[in-house]
C-alpha positions in Angstrom: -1.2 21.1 -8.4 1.3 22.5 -5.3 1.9 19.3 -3.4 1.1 19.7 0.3 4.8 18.9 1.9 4.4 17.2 5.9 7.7 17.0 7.1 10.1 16.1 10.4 6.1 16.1 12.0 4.2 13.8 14.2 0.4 13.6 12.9 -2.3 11.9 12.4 -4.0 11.9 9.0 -7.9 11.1 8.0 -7.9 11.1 4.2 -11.3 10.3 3.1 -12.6 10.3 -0.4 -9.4 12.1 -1.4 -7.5 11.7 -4.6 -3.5 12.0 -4.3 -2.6 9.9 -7.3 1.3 10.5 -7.3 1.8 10.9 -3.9 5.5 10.0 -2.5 6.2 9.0 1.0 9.7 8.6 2.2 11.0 7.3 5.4 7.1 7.3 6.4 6.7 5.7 9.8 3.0 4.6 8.7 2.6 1.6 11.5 -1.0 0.4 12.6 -2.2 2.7 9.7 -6.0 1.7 7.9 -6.1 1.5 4.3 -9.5 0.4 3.6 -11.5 0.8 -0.3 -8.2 2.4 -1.7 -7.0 2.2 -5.2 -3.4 1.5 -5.2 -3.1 0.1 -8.8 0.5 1.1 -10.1 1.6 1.9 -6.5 5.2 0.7 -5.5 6.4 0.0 -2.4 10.2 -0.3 -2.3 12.7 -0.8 1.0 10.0 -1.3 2.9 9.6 -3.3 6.4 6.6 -5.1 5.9 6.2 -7.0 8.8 2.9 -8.0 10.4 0.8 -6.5 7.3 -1.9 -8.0 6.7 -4.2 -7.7 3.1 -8.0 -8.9 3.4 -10.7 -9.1 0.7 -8.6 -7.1 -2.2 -8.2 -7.6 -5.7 -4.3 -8.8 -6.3 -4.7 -9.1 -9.7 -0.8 -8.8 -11.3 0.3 -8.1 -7.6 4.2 -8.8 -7.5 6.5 -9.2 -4.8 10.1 -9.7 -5.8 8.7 -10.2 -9.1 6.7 -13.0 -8.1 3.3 -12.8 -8.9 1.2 -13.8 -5.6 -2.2 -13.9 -7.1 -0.9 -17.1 -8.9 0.9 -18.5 -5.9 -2.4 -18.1 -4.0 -4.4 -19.5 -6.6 -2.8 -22.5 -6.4 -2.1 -22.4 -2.4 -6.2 -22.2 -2.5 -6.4 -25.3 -4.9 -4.6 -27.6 -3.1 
């Protein structure tokens, strides 16, 4: 599959029901951006600002940051 290449651009993408498994994006500006019902198992996010994300009502099963895994550190956050 030819990868579709959007480069030194300014647009606005709606990707519905769309599969790009082993997509790359580099120096994305992706701020206020909507990912709702996506499967991002395997995804890796590295160098990344991640400031003012937010993650509601997902399944963070193994999810790591740093190497820490947060679904345990929530687990017992929630038990307290």
């Amino acid at each position: 599959m030819e990868p579709i290449k959007v480069k030194n651009t300014q647009v606005q993408l709606e990707v519905n029901e769309a599969d790009i498994n082993g997509s790359t994006f580099t120096s994305a500006m992706l701020k206020d951006c909507l990912f709702r019902e996506v499967m991002m198992v395997g995804a890796r996010i590295i160098d990344a600002n991640l400031s003012s994300v937010a993650i509601k009502d997902c399944n963070i099963k193994g999810l790591t940051i740093d190497g820490v895994d947060i679904s345990k550190l929530l687990e017992e956050y929630r038990n307290k």
